[in-house]
Structures are given as C-alpha cells and as structure tokens.
C-alpha positions in Angstrom: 48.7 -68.7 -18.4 45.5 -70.7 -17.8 41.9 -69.7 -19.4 39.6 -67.9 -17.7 36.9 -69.3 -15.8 33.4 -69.2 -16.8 33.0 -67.5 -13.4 35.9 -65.2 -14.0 34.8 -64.3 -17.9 30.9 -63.3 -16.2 32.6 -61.2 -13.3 34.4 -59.1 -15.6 31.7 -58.6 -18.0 28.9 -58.1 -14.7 31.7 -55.6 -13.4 32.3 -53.9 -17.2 28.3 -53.4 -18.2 27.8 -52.0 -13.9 30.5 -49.5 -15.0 28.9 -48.7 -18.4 25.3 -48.2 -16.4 24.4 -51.3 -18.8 21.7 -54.3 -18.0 24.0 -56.5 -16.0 22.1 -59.4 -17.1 23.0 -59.3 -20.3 26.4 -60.8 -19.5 24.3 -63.6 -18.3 22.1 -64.0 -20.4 24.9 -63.4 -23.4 27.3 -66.1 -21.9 24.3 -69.0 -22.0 23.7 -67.9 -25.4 27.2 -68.3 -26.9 28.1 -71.2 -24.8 24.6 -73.2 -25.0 24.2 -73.6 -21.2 20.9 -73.5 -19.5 21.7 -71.6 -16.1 22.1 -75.0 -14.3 24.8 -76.2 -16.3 26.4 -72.9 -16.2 26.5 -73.0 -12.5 28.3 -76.3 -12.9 30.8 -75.0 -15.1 31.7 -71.8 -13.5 34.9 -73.4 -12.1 36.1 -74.6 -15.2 38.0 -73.2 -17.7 36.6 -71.3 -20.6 37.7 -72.4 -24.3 39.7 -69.6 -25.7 37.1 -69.5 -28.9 34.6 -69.1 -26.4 36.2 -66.4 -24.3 37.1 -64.0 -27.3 33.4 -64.7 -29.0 32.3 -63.6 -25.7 34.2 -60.4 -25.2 33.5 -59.4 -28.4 30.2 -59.5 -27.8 30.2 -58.0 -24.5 31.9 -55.2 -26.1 29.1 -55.2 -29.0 26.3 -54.9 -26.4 28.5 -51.9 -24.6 28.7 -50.5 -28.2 24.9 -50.2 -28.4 23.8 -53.5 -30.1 20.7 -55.6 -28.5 21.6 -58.5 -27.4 19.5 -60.5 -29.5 20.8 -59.0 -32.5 24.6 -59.9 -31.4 23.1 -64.2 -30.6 20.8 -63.5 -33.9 18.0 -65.0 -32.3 15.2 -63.9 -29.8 12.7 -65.7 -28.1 8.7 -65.5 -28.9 5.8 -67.8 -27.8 8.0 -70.7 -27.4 10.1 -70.7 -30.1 13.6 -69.3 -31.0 13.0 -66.7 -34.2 16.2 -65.4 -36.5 16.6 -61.2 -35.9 18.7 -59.0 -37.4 19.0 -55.6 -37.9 16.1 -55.3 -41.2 13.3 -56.2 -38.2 12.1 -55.7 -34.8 13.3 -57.8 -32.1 9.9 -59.5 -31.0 8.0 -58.5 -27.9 6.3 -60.4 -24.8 3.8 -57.7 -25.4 3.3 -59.1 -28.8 2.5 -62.7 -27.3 -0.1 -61.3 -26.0 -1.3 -60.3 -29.1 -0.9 -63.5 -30.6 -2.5 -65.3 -27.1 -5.8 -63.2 -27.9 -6.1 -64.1 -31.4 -5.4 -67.8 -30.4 -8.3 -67.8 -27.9 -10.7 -65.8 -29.9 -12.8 -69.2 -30.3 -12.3 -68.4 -34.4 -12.7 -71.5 -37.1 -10.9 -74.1 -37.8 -10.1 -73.3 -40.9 -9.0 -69.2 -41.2 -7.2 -67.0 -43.9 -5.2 -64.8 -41.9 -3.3 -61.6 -43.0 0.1 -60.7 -41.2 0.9 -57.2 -42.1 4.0 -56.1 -41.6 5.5 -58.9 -40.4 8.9 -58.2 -39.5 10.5 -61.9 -38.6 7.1 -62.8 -38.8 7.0 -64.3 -35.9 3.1 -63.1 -35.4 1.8 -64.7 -38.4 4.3 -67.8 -38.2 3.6 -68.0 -34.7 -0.4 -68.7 -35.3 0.4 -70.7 -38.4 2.7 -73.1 -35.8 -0.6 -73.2 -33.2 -3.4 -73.1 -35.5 -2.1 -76.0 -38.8 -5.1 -75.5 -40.7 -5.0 -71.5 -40.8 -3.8 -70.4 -44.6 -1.7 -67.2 -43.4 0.1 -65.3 -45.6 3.1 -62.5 -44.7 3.4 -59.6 -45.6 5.8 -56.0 -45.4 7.3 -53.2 -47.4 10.8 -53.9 -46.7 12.2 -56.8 -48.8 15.2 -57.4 -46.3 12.4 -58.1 -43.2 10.6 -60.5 -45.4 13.7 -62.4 -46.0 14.4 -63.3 -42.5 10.6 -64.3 -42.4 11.0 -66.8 -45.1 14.2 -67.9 -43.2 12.0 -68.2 -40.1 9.4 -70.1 -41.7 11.5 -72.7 -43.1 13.8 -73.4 -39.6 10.5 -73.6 -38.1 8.7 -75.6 -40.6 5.6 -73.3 -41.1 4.2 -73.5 -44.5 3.7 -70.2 -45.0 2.9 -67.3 -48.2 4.6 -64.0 -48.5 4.2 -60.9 -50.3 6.0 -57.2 -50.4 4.4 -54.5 -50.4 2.6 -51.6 -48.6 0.6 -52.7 -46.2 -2.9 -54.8 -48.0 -1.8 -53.5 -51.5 -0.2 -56.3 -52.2 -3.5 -59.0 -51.6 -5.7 -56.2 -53.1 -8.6 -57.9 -54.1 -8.0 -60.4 -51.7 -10.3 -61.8 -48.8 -9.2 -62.6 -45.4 -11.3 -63.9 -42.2 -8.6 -62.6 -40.0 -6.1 -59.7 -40.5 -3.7 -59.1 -37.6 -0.6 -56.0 -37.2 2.1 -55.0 -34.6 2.2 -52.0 -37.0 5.0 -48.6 -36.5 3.2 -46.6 -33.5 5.6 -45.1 -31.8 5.5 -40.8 -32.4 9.0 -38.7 -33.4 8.0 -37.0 -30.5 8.9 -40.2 -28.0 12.2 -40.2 -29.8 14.4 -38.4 -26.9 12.5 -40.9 -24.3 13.8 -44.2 -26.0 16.7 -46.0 -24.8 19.6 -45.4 -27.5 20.4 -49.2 -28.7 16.8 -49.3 -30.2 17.6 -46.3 -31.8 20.9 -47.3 -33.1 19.6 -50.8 -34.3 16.3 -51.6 -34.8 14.7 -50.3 -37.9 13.1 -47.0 -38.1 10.6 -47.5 -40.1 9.1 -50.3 -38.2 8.9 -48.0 -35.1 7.8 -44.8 -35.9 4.4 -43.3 -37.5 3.6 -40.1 -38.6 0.2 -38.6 -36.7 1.7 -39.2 -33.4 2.5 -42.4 -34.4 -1.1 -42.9 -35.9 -0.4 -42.8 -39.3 -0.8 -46.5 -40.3 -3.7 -47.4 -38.0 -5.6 -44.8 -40.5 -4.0 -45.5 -43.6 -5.2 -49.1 -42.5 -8.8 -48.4 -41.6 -8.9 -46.0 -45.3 -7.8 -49.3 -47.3 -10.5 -51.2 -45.3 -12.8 -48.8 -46.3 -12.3 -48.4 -49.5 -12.6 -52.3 -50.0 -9.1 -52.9 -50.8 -9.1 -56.4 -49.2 -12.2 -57.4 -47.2 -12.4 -59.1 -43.9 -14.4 -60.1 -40.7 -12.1 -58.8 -37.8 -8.6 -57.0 -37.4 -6.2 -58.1 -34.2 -3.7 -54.7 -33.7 -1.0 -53.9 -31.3 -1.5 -50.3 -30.4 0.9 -47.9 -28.2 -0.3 -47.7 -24.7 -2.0 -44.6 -24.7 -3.4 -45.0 -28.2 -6.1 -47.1 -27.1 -9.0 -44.2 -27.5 -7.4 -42.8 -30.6 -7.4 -45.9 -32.6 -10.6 -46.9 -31.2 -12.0 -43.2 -32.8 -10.2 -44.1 -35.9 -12.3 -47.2 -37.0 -15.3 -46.2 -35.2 -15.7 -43.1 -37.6 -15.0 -45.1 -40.8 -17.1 -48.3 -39.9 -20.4 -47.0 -36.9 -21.3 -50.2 -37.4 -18.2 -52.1 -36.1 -17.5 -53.2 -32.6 -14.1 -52.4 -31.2 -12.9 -53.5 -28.3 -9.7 -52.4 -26.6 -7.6 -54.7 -24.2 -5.0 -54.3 -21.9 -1.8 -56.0 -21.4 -0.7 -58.1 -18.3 0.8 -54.5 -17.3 -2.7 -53.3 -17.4 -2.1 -50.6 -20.0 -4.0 -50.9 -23.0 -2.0 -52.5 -25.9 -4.3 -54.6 -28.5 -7.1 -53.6 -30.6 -9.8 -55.9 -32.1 -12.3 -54.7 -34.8 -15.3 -57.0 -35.9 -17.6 -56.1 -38.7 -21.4 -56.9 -39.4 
C-alpha cells in the first residue's frame, strides 16, 4: 500500500478537527510546520506521497492538538515580531497583541542607549525582542519561575541577543537597581474569566502567568507599591493590560504617583490593551 498524500494526510486531519469543532487550520498550519513547507511548496507537493516519518509525526500531532495541546506547543515554537521563539509548557505562547506592545516601546523616540527591565519575561520574547531592534539597549530578564527563564536563555542564545537574567519576584531581584525603561505583559486575567476561556489554554499554558488576584489586578499594584517604595527607580513603565482594565490600572498609578502621566492605548482591535507611565 502506497503513502498517503500530502493532500490525503490534510483531508483527514481538516475532516477529523471539523468533527472535533477544532480550528481547522491547525491541520494546515501543523502540516507546514512539521514538513518545512511554505504554503506554495505545499500546494506543489500535495500530489505526492508523504514520508511515512512524516505521516505518523503528523498524526500524532494532530491527535495532540485534538487532545488539548496548542499547536505551538506540539512545533515548540511560535512566532513574534519576526522571529521564531522556543515555547513550552513553563511559558505563555506569545501574542500579536504583545507586538504591539513591543511596536510602541520601539517608536517611543527613547535614547540610544536605554537600560530596560523585562519583568516577567516568559520566552522573553518582549525584552529579547527590543534587545534584537534596539543593539545598544542593556536589557535584562527577569521572572519567578526558573523553568520560563530557561527557555529565555535558550531564546536568547538561538537568536543571538546578548542578554542578562535574573529570578525572582517581579523588581526584587534588581532591587536597588535603576532602569530608564521597565516594560510587562504581566498575569491579568481574573479567576472569574476562568469558565469563558477556551480549555487548551487552560490545560497548557501556565497558570500563574495568566491569572491575578484583584480581578486580575493584583500585580499591576504590587508593581506600582514596589515603584513607590523605591525598590528600583525608573523614568517610564510600558504594560500590557486586559482590555477592560484600562481605567483600573490607570487609577492604580495615578493614586500612588499624581504627578505621573499615564496614558492608555488601544490595540489595532480598538480595545484598550497597553499602559505607559512617565514620571517627573
């Protein structure tokens, strides 16, 4: 009997994930991965015959993604700003809406020459990101879970961003420390939105990178105490914020520092998603 074709293997699996109520274009997207074909040279191939290694990598991973597991977490890798980042269970799979975090801090007409604080960097692909755009900015990496700093430091070093890292609870670690920049995509999202999230980010994606106390404000204060309280000092803070925190978290620096300026943005959906406090 004669291998599948690559036409054949991406019916099934379009077929299987329709049946399971599943993103049919993960089977797509999934096959390209595995197989390193752009869609054009996918299209030319769909005739062909599959190699068997290929066909049974991608069933098992068509089967993973029925299971409950992101896609990018079955390739390992997931696109941001360009580049292809390592992901794994111990951190969030990055964002577009995070881009646009990074896009604002990029155009922010800031100096040449910037210390920036990443905190909780995850893959890191914020702070590695700006580091990769911006070759004079020192930036340093930082996050409470050792696991999620690990596949930073991977990142860093496949991407060649010279980078520093630290563990530890959010600026405790660089206490003492000044920065002219400190940027988050911090945990936001309340227990409350639990039941309204879809169940593979649930299943896979680390808790305590998504969820807050405070209905999901928790860190934005703890951040804006630590501030206060002089534990690292800095010019301006870049933050990712849930989309209808934008009021909340503007209240929650405003109180602590009158004198600030915050301004709230919204994202290309036109909900507001990213923070930016300046101090005098």
């Amino acid at each position: 009997m004669s291998n599948r074709t690559y036409y054949e293997a991406l019916k099934w699996a379009s077929l299987l994930l329709k049946e399971k109520r599943l993103d049919e274009s993960a089977a797509t997207y999934l096959l390209q991965e595995l197989s390193h074909l752009d869609q054009t040279h996918l299209l030319i191939k769909y005739r062909q015959p599959m190699p068997i290694t290929l066909d049974n990598r991608y069933v098992e991973a068509i089967n993973q993604y029925v299971g409950g597991m992101p896609p990018q977490y079955i390739i390992g890798t997931a696109p941001f700003y360009g580049e292809s980042f390592i992901v794994n269970e111990a951190v969030l799979i990055p964002r577009q809406e995070t881009e646009e975090l990074v896009e604002w801090v990029l155009s922010a007409n800031l100096q040449p020459q910037l210390s920036v604080l990443d905190v909780g960097t995850g893959s890191g692909a914020i702070g590695i990101t700006l580091k990769l755009q911006r070759s004079n900015w020192q930036v340093t990496l930082s996050d409470l879970s050792e696991e999620a700093l690990k596949v930073a430091q991977e990142n860093a070093k496949q991407l060649n961003a010279s980078i520093n890292t630290v563990q530890g609870d959010l600026l405790t670690p660089v206490a003492g420390s000044r920065f002219d920049v400190i940027v988050s995509n911090p945990p936001y999202i309340s227990h409350d939105e639990e039941a309204e999230m879809d169940a593979d980010v649930l299943a896979s994606e680390p808790a305590m990178a998504l969820f807050a106390d405070h209905q999901g404000l928790a860190i934005y204060e703890r951040l804006a105490d630590q501030l206060k309280q002089g534990v690292v000092t800095t010019k301006q803070v870049f933050l990712e914020i849930g989309f209808q925190q934008g009021q909340a978290v503007r209240q929650i620096f405003e109180q602590r520092f009158p004198d600030a300026t915050v301004t709230v943005r919204q994202d290309m959906a036109g909900h507001d998603r990213m923070v930016r406090i300046q101090f005098k």
